[in-house]
Structure formats: structure tokens, C-alpha cells
C-alpha positions in Angstrom: 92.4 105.3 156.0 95.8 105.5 157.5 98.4 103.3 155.7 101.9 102.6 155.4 103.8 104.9 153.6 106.7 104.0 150.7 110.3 105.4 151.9 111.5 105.9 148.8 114.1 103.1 149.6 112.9 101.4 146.1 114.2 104.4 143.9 117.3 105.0 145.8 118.1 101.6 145.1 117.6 101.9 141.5 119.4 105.2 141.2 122.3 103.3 142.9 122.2 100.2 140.8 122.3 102.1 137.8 125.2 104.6 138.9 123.0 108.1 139.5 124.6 108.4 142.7 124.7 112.1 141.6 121.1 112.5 141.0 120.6 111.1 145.1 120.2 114.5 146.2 117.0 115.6 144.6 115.1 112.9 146.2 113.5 114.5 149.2 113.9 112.7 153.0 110.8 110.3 153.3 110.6 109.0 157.2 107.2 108.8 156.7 106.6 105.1 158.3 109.0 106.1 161.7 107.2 109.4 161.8 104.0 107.9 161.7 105.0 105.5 164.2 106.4 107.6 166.6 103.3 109.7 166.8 101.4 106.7 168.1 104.6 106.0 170.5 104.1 109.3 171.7 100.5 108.6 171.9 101.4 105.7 174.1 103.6 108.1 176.6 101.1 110.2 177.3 98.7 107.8 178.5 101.2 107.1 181.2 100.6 103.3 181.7 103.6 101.8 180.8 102.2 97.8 180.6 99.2 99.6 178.0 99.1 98.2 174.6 98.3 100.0 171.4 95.4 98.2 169.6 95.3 98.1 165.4 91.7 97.7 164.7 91.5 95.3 161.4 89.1 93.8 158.9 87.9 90.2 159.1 89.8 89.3 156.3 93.0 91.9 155.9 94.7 91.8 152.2 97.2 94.9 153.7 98.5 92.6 156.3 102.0 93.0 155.4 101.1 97.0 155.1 100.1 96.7 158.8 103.0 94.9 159.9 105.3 97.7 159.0 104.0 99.6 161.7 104.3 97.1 164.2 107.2 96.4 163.5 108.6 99.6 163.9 107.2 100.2 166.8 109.1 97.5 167.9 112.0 98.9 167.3 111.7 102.4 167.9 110.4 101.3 171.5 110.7 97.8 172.5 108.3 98.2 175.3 105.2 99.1 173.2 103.4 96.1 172.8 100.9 95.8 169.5 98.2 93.7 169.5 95.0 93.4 166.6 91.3 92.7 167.2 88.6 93.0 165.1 85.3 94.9 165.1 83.9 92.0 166.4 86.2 91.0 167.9 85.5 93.9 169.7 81.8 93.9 170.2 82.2 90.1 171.6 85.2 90.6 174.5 86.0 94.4 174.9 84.8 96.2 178.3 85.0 99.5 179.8 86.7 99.6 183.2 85.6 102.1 186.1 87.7 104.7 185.0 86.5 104.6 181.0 89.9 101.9 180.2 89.4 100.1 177.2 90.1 96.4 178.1 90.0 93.5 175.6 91.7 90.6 177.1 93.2 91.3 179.8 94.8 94.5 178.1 94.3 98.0 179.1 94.3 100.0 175.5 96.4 102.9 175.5 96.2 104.0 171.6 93.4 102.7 169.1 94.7 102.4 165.5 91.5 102.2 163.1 92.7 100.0 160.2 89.2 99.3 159.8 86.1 101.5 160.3 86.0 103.3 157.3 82.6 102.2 155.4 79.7 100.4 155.9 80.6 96.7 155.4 83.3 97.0 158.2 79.8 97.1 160.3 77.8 93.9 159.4 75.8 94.2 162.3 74.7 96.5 164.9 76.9 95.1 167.5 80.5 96.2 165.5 78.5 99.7 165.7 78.1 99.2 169.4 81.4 98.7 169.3 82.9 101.7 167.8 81.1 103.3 170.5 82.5 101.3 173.0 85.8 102.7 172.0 85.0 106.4 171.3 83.6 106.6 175.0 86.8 105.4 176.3 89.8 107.1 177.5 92.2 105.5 174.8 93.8 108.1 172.7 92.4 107.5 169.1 94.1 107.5 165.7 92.2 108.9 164.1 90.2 110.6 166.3 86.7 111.2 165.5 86.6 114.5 164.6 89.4 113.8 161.9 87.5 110.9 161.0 84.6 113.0 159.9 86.3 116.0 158.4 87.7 113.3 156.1 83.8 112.5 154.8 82.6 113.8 151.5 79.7 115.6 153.1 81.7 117.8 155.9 84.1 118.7 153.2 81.2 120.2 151.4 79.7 121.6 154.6 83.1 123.5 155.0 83.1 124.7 151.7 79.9 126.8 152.0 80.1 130.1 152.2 80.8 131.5 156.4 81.9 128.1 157.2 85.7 128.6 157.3 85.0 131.8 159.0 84.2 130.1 162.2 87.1 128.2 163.0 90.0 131.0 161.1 90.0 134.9 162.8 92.3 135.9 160.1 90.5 136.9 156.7 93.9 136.1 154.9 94.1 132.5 156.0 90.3 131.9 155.1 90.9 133.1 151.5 94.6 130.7 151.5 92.2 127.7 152.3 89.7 128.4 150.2 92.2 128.6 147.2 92.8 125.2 147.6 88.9 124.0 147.4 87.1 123.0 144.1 83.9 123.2 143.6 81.4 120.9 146.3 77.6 121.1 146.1 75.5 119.2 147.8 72.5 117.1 146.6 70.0 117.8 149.3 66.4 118.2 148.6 66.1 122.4 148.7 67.2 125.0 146.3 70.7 124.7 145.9 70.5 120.7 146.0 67.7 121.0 143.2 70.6 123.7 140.9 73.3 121.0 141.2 70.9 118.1 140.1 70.3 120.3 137.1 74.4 121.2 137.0 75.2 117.9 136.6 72.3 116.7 134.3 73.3 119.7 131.9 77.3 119.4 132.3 78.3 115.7 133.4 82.0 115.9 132.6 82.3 119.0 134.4 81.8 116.9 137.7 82.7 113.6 139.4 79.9 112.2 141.7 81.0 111.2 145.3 79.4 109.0 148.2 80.0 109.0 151.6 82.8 105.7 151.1 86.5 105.3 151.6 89.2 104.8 148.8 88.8 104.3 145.1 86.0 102.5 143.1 83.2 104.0 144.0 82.7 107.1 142.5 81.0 108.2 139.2 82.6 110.0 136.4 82.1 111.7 132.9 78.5 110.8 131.3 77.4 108.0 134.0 77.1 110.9 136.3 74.0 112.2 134.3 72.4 109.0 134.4 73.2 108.3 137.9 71.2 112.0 139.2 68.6 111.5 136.7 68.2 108.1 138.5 68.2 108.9 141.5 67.1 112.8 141.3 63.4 111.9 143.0 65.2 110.1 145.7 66.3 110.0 149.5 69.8 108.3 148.0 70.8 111.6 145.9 71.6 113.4 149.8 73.8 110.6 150.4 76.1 112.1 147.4 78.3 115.3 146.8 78.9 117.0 143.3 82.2 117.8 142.5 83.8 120.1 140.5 86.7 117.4 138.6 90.4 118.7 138.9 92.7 118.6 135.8 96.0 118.0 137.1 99.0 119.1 135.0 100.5 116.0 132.9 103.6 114.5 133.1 105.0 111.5 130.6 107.0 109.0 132.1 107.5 104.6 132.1 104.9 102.6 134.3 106.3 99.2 134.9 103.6 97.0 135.3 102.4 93.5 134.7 101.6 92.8 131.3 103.7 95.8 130.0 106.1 93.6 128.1 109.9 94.2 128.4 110.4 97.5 127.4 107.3 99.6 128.6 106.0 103.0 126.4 106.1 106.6 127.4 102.9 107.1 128.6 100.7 110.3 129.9 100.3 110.6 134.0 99.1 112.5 136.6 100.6 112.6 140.5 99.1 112.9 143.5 101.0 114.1 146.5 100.0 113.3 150.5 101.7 114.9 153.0 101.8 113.0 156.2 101.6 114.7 159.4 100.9 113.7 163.5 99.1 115.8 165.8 98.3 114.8 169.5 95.7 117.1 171.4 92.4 118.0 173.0 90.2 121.0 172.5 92.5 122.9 175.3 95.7 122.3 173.8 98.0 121.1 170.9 100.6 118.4 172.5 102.2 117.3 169.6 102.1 118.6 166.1 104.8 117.0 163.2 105.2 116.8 159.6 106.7 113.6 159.2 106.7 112.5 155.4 104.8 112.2 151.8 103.6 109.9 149.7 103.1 110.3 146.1 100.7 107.8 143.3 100.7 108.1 140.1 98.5 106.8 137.1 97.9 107.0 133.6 95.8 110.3 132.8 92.9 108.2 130.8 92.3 106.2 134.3 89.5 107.8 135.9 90.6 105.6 139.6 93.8 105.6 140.5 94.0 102.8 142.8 97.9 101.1 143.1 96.0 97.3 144.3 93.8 97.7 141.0 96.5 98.3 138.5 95.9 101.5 137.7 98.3 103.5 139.6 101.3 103.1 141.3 103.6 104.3 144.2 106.1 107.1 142.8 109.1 109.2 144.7 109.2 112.7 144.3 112.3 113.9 142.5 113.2 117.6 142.7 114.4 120.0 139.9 115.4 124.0 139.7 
């Protein structure tokens, strides 16, 4: 899921108030947020309908409000004219229509650009009429963000799909960019009920700490990790459920030591082990005839104590960092 990116205003400000004006200059640009936003204003253009809205699809009950309102708030000011407005899945499913030429309209707004804030796992779809409504939109002409290809190549189970052997092959012509791209895979086997399902149920049974276990859901919380994992395929090993689940091969990032500052840390936190995770952020606009739009627009980078398995910044456990550079 798409969310608001830190600018790295927070650590400039500290570097400031403690007098590192020097040490500025390894802290790499971070326009993330305006990036972002200007790819959905662009979005917006090409639809051509200047009194169009762009529509942020939301949860019932939305704890990253004020993480939404960055965006639309920026869009605001990068184009006054671009009007946001937020709705629902059910919303949705109660009011939205098609018009004769595939327009989304919800309220007497045509939908230029759909946002999907929400979407992402199965409680966002309580009933079959919030799935009727996804469908609603992806049959429209709105441009969406994502779209649904992107949303699915973001699922556990086409990640593994791509990472069987041929499958790179038939979207890259050029041996030498397959073998680049595959450098960057670890290890993904799937669970299905046939030969190589049957080897990783016996993989992870004989090597749990090797792997982490993943579903088909969106952010933290929800995967399985060291021992548990054995217990969870020998639970589940004579089961529909265990197709529903990817083994993976767990990364060991390099560790770094640094403070965390958070609540209950007392006054003067400890030097503690961490590992980082960086996201690049990028915008692409297009069809399957052409490329529109293509930037790279910004980063974000979480970090968390090495014992936490989840890294989640809302659960405590990690935390929004800023890259700083060094030769």
C-alpha cells in the first residue's frame, strides 16, 4: 500500500539544532511526497477533464488519516484546481455508477484518478458488494493508482511465480538483464500440492529458521518466522490453506548500531543492533502500447532493532530513518 513518505525534514532539523550544518550535505534530496503527488497530477492531465476529481479510496475506520492528508494537501498546492475527494468501499458499492462512456461517477463527480488507500486484504471486503465494487472501478476509464497489474505483482504468490525458472525470460530479451534481476531474488517456493510444493513442505519442516512463511496479506504482522514455521506446515501440510502460503528464503541484512528513541526508552537511550530497509519511490503512467510518464521521485528508509522479527513503525518496533551518505 501506497503511503506518505518522510522528507527527511525531521533530521535536517536536528542536524541544524545541534550545529552540523556541515554534515547537511550527505543527506540525500527526499521529494518523495511532491513526487508522488505530481504523478497522480499528471494522472489527472491526461484524462483531459478539467472539473474530474481524483478519488482516495479509504478504510471504514482510517488510523493514517493524517498520512492521507499529506497528499491532499499537496495536491492542493501543487495544483489548486485538482480537487480530492474520499469514499469508501462501500461507499462505493452503495452510490458509484458507470456512465455511457465507462466514467466512474460517485456523487455527482466524474473520477479522473483512483487512489487505493484501501483494497489491500481481505477485511477491506466484508461483503461481496465492496468486491463488486472494486470491479466497478477496474472496468472504468479512471486511471488507477495502483493499477491492477502492479497490484498483483506486489502479491506473495506472483513474486514466486516470477521467480521460477523461464519466467523472467518472457518479459526481458536481454540474457544480461534477466541474470541482474535475478540477483536480486531470494529464495521463493511455493506450497502447492505437486512435487516441488511437497520438497518445500519437507524444506521447511527440516530447516525452519532457514525460512520465513508468507500469506497472500499486506504489511507486517502476519507472517511466520523461526521454529513456528515448522509447526505451522506440519499443521497445515494436509491442507487446501498451505497453497495460500509462500516459503521464503529469510534475508540477513548487514547490521548497523545506532540510538532508537522511543517511548519507554528512558532519557538517555542505548546503542542498540539494527537493520534498514530502503524503498525507492517511483511514478510511472502508461498502457500496454506506451510508457507516458516514468520518474524516480524519492526513498524511504525504516529501521528496527535486529532481534525484531516485524518491523512495523505503528507497532513500535521500527522506525522512520534518513539515509546519510559516507565515502
Amino acid at each position: 500500500m501506497l503511503k506518505s513518505p518522510p522528507t527527511d525534514l525531521s533530521f535536517r532539523y536536528i542536524l541544524q539544532e545541534l550545529g552540523h550544518y556541515d554534515k547537511l550535505v550527505n543527506l540525500p534530496d527526499n521529494n518523495a511526497l511532491q513526487g508522488l503527488c505530481q504523478g497522480m497530477i499528471e494522472a489527472w492531465k491526461l484524462y483531459a477533464k478539467p472539473e474530474a476529481v481524483i478519488l482516495f479510496i479509504i478504510e471504514d475506520v482510517t488510523y493514517n488519516i493524517c498520512d492521507q492528508r499529506f497528499h491532499e494537501f499537496e495536491i492542493r498546492k501543487l495544483n489548486p484546481q485538482t480537487r480530492v475527494i474520499r469514499r469508501t468501499l462501500t461507499e462505493m458499492a452503495n452510490r458509484a455508477t458507470l456512465g455511457p462512456d465507462k466514467q466512474l461517477l460517485i456523487d455527482g463527480c466524474e473520477v479522473a484518478v483512483i487512489y487505493f488507500r484501501a483494497g489491500y486484504e481481505p477485511g477491506h471486503y466484508p461483503t461481496q458488494k465492496e468486491w463488486d465494487a472494486r470491479l466497478l472501478m477496474e472496468r472504468s476509464k479512471a486511471i488507477k493508482s495502483p493499477s491492477i497489474q502492479y497490484h498483483l505483482a506486489g502479491t506473495k504468490k506472483v513474486q514466486q511465480t516470477l521467480a521460477r525458472a523461464g519466467a523472467l525470460e518472457q518479459f526481458l530479451t536481454e540474457p544480461a538483464k534477466v541474470e541482474r534481476v535475478k540477483q536480486i531474488f531470494t529464495g521463493l517456493y511455493s506450497l502447492d500440492f505437486d512435487e516441488m510444493g511437497d520438497q518445500a513442505v519437507q524444506m521447511a519442516i527440516d530447516d525452519p529458521e532457514r525460512f520465513v512463511l508468507k500469506p497472500q496479506r499486506e504489511g507486517g504482522g502476519n507472517n511466520v518466522y523461526g521454529l513456528e514455521v515448522r509447526d505451522a506446515v506440519k499443521k497445515m501440510k494436509d491442507s487446501a490453506e498451505r497453497t495460500a502460503w509462500i516459503l521464503m528464503e529469510r534475508i540477513h541484512p548487514p547490521l548497523s548500531k545506532g540510538y532508537m528513541v522511543r517511548p519507554g526508552g528512558g532519557n538517555l537511550p542505548e546503542i542498540v543492533e539494527m537493520v534498514s530497509e530502503l524503498g525507492i519511490f517511483g511514478v510511472v503512467i502508461g498502457d500496454a502500447q506506451e510508457i507516458t510518464y516514468n520518474e524516480q521521485v524519492g526513498h524511504m528508509l525504516r529501521t528496527k532493532v535486529a532481534t525484531a522479527n516485524e518491523g512495523g513503525v505503528a507497532a513500535g518496533l521500527g522506525a522512520l530513518d534518513s539515509p546519510y551518505l559516507i565515502d
